[in-house]
Backbone as a chain_set.jsonl record, in Angstrom:
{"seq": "XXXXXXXXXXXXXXXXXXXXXXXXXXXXXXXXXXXXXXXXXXXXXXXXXXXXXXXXXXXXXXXXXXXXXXXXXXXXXXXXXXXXXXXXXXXXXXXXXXXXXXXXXXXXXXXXXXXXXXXXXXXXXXXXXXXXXXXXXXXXX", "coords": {"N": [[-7.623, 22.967, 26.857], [-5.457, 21.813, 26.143], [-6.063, 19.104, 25.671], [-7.842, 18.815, 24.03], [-6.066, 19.804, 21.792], [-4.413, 17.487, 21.905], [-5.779, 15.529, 20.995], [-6.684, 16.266, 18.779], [-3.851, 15.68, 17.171], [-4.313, 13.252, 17.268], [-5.787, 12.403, 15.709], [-4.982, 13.338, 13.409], [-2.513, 11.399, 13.002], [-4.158, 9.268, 12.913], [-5.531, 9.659, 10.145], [-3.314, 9.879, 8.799], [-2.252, 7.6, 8.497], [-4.248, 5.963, 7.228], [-4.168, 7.185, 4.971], [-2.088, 5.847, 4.275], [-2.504, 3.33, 3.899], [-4.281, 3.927, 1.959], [-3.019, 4.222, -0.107], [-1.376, 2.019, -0.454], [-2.945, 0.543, -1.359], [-3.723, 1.375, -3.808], [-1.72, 1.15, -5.045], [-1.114, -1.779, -5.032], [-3.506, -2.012, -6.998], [-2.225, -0.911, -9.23], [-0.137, -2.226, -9.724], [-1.184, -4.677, -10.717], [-2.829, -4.244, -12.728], [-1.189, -3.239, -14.39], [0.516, -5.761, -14.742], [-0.988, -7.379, -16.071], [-1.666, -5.974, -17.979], [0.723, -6.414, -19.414], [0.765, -9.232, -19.632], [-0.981, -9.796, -21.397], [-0.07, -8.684, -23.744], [2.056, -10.137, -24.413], [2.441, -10.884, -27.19], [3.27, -9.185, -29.006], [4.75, -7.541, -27.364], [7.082, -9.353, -27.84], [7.457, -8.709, -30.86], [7.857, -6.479, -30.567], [10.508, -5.958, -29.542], [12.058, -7.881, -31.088], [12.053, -6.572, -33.544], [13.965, -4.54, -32.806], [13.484, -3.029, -30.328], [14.939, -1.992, -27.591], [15.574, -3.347, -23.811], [15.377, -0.772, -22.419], [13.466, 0.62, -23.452], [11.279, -0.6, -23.411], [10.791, -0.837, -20.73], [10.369, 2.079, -19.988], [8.205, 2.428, -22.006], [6.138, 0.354, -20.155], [6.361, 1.668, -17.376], [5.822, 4.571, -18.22], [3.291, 3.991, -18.582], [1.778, 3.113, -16.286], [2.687, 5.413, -14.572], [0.813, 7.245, -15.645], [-1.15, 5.783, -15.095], [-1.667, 6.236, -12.544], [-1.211, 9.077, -12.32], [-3.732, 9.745, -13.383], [-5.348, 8.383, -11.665], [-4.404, 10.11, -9.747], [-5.326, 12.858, -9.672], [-7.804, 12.506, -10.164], [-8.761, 11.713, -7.488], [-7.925, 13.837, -6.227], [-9.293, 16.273, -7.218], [-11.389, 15.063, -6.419], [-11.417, 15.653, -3.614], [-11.184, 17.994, -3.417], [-13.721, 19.116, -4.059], [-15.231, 17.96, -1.662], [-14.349, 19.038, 0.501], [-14.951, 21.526, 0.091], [-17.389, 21.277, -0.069], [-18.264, 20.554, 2.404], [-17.035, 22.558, 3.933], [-18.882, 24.35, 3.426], [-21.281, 23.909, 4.803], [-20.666, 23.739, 7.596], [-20.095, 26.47, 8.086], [-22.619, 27.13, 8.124], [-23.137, 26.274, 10.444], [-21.247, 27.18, 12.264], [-20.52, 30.364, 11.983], [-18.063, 31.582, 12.233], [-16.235, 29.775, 11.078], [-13.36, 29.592, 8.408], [-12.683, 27.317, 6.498], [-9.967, 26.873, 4.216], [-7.645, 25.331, 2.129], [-4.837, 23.294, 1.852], [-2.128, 23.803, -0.072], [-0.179, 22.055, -0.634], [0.041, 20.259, 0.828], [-1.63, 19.076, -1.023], [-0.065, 19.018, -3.469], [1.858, 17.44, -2.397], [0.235, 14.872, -2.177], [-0.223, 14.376, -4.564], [2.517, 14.113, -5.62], [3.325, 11.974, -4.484], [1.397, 9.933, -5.291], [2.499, 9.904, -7.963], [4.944, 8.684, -7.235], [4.515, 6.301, -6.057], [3.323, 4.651, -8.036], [5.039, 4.627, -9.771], [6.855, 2.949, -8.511], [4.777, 0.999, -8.233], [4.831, 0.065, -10.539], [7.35, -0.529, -11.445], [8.043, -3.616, -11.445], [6.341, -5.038, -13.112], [7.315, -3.425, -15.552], [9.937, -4.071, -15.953], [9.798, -6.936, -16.28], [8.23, -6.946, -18.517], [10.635, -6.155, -19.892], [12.421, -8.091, -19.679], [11.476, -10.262, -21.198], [12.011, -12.611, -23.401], [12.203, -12.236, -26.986], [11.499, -14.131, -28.685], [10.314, -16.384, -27.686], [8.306, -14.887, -26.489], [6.851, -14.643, -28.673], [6.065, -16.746, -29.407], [3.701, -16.941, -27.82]], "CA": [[-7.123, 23.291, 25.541], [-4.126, 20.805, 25.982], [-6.769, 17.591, 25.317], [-7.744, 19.38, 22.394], [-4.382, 19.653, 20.684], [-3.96, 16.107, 21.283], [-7.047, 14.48, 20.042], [-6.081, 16.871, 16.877], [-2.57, 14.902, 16.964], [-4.494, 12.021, 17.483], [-6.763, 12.228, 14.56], [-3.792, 13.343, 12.166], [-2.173, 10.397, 12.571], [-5.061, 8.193, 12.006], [-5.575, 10.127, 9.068], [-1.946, 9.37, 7.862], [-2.216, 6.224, 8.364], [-5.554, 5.786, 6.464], [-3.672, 7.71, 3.353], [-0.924, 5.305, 3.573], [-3.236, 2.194, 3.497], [-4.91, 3.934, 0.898], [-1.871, 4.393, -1.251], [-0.678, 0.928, -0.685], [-3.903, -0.37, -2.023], [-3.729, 1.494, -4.857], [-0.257, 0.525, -5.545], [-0.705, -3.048, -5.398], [-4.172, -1.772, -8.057], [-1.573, -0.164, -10.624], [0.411, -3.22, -10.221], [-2.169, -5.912, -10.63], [-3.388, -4.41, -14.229], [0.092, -3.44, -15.434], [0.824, -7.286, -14.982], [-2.459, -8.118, -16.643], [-1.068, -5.734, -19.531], [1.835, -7.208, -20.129], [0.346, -10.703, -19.635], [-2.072, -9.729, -22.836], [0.625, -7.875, -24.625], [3.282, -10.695, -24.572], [3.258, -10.871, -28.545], [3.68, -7.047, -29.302], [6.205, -6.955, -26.861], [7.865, -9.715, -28.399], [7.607, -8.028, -32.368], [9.095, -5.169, -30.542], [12.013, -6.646, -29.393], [12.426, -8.708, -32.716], [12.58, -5.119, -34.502], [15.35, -3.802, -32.159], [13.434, -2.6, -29.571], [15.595, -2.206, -26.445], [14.45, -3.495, -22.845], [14.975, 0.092, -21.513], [12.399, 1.184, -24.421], [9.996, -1.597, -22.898], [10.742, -0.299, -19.234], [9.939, 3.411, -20.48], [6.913, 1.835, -21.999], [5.435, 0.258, -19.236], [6.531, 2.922, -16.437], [4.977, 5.878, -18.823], [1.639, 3.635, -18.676], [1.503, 3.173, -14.979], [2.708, 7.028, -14.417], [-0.756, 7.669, -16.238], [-2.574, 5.885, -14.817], [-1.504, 6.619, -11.308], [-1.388, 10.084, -12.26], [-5.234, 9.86, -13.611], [-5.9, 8.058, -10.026], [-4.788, 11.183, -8.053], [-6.189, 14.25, -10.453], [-9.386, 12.551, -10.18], [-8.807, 12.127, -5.928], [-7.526, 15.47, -5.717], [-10.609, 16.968, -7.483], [-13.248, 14.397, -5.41], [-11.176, 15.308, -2.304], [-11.296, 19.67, -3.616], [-15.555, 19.135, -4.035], [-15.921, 17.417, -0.62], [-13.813, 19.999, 1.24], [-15.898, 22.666, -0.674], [-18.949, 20.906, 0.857], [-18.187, 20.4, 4.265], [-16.857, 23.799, 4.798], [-20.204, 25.757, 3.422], [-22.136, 22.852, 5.15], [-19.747, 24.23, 8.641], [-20.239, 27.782, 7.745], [-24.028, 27.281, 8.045], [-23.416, 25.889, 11.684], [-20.521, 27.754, 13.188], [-20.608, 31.642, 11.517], [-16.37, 32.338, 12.325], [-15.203, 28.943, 10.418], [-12.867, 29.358, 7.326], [-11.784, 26.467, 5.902], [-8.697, 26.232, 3.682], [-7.112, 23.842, 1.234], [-3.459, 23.387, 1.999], [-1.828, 23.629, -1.663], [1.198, 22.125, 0.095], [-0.732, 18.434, 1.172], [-2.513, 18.613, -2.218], [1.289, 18.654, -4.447], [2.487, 15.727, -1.87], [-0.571, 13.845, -2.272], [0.109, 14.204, -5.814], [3.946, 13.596, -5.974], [3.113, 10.781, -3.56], [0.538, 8.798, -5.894], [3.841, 9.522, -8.872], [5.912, 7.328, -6.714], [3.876, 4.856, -6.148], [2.892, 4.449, -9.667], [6.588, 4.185, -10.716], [7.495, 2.009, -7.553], [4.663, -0.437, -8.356], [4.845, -0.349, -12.223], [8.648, -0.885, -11.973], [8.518, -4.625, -11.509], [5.448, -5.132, -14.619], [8.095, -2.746, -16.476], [11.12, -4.571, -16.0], [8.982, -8.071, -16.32], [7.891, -7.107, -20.209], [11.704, -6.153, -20.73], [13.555, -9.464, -19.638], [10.787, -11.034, -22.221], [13.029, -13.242, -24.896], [11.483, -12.164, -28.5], [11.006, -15.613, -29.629], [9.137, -17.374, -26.612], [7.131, -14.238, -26.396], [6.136, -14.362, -29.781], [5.289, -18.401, -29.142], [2.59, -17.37, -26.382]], "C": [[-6.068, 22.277, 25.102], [-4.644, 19.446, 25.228], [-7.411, 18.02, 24.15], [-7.067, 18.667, 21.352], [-4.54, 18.25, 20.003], [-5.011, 14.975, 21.007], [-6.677, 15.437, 18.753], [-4.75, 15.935, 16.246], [-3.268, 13.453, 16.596], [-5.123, 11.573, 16.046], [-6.194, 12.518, 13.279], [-3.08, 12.142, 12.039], [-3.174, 9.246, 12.382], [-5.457, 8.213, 10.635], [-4.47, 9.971, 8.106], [-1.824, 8.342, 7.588], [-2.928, 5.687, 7.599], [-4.707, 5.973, 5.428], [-2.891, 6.65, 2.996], [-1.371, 4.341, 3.257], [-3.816, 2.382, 2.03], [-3.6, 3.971, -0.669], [-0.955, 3.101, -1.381], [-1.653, 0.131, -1.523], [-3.855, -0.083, -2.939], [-2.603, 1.346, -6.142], [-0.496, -0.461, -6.439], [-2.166, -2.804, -6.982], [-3.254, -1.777, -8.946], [-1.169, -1.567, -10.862], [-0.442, -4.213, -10.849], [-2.514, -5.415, -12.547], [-2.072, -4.333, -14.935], [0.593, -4.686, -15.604], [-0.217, -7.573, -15.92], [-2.361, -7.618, -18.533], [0.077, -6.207, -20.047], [1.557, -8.51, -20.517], [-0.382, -11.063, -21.175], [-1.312, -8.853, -23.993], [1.882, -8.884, -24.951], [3.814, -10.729, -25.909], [3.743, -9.485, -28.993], [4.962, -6.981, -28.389], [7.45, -7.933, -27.435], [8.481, -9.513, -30.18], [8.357, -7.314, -31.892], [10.52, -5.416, -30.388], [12.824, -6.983, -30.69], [12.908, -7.359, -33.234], [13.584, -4.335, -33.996], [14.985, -3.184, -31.109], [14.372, -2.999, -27.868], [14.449, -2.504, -25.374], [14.624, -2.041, -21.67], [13.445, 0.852, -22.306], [11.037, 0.6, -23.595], [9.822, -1.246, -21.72], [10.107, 1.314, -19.545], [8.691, 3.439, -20.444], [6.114, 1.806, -20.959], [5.284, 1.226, -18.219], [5.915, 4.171, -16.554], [3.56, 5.474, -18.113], [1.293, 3.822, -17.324], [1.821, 4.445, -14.373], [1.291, 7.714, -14.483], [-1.337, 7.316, -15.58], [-2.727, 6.1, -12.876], [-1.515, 8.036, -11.193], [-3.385, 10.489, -12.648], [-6.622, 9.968, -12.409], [-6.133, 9.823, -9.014], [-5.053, 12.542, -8.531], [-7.671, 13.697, -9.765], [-9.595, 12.614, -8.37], [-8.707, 13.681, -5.853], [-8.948, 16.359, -6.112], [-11.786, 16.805, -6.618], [-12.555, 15.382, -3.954], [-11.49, 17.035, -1.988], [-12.917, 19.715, -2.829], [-16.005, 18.723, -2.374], [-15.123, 18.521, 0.589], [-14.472, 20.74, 1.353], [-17.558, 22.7, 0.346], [-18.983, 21.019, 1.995], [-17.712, 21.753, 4.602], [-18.029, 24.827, 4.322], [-21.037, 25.26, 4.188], [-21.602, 23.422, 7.505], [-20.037, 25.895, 8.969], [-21.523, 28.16, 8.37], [-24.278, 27.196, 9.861], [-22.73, 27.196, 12.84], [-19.87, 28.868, 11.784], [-19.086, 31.541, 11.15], [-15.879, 30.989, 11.272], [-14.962, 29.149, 9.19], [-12.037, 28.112, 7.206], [-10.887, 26.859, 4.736], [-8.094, 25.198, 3.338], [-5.38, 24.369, 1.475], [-2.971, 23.054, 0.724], [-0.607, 22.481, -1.266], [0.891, 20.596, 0.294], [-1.234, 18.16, -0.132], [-1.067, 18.096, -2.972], [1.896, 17.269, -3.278], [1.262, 15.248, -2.13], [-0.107, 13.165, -4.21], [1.474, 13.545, -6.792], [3.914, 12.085, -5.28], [2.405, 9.441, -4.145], [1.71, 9.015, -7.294], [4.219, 8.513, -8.418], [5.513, 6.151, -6.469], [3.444, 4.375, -7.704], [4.354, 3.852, -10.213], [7.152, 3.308, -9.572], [6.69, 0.777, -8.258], [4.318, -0.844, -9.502], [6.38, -0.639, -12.614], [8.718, -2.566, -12.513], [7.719, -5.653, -12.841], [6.737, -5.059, -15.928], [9.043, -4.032, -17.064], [11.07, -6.378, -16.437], [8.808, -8.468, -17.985], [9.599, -6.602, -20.387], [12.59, -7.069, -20.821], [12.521, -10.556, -20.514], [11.963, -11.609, -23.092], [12.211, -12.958, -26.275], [11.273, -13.427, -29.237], [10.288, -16.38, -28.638], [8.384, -16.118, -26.83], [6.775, -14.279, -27.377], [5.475, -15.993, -30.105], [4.002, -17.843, -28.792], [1.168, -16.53, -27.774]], "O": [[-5.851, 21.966, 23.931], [-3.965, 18.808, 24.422], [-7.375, 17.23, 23.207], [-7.204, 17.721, 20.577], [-4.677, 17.825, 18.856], [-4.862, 13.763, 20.857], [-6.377, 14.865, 17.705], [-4.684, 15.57, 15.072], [-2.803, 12.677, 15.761], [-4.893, 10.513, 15.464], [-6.677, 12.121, 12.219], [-2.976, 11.738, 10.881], [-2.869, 8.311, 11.642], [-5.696, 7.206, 9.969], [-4.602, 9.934, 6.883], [-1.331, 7.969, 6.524], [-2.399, 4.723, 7.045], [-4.386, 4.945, 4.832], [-2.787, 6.311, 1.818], [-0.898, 3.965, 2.185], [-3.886, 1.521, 1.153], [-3.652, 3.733, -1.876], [-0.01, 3.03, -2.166], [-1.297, -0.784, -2.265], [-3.907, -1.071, -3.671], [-2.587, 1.389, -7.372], [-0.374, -0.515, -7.663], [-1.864, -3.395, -8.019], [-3.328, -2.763, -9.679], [-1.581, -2.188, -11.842], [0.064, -4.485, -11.938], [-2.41, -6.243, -13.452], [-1.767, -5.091, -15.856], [1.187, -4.856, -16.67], [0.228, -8.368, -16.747], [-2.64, -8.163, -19.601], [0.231, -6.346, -21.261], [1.992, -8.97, -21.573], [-0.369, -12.098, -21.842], [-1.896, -8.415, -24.985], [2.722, -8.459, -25.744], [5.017, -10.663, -26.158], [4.895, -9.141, -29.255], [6.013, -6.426, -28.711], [8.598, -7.496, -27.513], [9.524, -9.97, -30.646], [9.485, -7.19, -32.369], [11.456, -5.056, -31.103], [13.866, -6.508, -31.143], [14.11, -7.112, -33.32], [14.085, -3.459, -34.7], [15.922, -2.591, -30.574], [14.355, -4.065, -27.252], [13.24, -2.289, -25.461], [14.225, -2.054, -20.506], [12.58, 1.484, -21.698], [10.042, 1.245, -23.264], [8.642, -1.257, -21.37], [9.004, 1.424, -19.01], [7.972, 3.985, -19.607], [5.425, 2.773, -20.632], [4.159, 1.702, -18.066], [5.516, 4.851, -15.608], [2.873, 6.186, -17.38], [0.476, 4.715, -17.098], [1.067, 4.653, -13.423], [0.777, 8.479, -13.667], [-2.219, 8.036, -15.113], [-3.757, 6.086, -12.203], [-1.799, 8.465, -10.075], [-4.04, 11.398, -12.138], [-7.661, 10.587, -12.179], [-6.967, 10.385, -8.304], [-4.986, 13.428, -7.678], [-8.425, 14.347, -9.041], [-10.418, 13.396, -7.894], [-9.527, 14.471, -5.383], [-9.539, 17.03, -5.266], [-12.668, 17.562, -6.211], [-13.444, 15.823, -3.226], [-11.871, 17.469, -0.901], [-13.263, 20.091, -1.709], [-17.055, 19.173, -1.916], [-15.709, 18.576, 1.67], [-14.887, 21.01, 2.48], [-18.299, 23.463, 0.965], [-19.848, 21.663, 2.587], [-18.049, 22.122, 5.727], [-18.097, 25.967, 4.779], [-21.867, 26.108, 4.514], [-22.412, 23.316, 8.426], [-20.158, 26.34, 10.111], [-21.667, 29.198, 9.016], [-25.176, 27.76, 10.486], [-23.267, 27.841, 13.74], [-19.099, 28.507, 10.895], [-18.764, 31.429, 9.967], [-14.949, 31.346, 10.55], [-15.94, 29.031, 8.453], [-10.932, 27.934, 7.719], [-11.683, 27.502, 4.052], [-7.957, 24.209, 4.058], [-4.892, 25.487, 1.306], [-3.355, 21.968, 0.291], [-0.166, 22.123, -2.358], [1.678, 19.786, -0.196], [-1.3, 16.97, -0.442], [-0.894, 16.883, -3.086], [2.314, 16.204, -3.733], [1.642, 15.205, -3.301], [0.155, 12.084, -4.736], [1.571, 12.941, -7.861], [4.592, 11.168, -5.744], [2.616, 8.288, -3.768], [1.801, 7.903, -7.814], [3.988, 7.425, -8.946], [6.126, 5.1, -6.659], [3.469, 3.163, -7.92], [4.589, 2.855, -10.896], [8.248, 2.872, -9.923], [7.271, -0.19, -8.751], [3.648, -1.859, -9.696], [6.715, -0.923, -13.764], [9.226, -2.892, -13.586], [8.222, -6.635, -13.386], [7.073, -5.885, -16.776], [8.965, -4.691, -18.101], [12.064, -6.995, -16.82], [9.034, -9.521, -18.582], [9.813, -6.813, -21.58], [13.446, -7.109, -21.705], [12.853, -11.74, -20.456], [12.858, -10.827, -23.413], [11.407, -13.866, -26.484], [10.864, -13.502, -30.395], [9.496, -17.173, -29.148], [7.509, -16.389, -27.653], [5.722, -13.654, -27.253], [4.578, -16.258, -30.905], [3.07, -18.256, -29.483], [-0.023, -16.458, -27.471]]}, "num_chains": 1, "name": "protein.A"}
């Protein structure tokens, strides 16, 4: 029962580890287009400026966008990850009679608060990127 346990231990942390790879990849994702939007937004962000826009307005900006779309990322995981749970435990059911599976609400809200922070960790430096813009070179490009 003891070698059990710890192939269960064993297979949780491979499993953590997996998440965290997966949440670094999708990091450096958020980042990679929020650069790509700013990169294609340089004149708009430089009108805004011109008109008085502040560069916490422009940090707001960007940070909202990458919130979204890091929040879009882990609704739509959390749902694929609900359906495939769903599956595998009627698919379990069929084999071994006594098994209830269970969704831990508890791993689902950290997975969720977890793909926030990354979103606003790796949309800070996009953010902060379109707010040290100068309104007159950006409105050159």
């Amino acid at each position: 029962m003891r070698k059990f346990y710890a192939a269960f231990v064993i297979m949780e942390v491979i499993a953590g580890c997996l998440a965290g790879v997966a949440l670094l990849i999708g990091g450096v994702g958020i980042m990679n287009m929020m650069l790509v939007s700013v990169a294609e937004r340089v004149r708009e962000i430089g009108i805004q400026k011109a008109l008085g826009a502040r560069p916490l307005h422009l940090r707001v900006q960007f940070l909202s966008e990458a919130v979204l779309l890091s929040a879009t990322g882990a609704l739509s995981g959390v749902a694929l990850g609900l359906a495939a749970a769903g599956l595998a435990s009627r698919a379990l059911v069929r084999v071994v009679k006594t098994w209830s599976g269970t969704v831990s609400w508890a791993a689902v809200l950290a997975a969720l608060l977890s793909a926030l922070c990354v979103g606003i960790a790796f949309g800070w430096l996009p953010a902060r990127r379109a707010a040290l813009l100068q309104p007159v070179e950006a409105m050159r490009k």
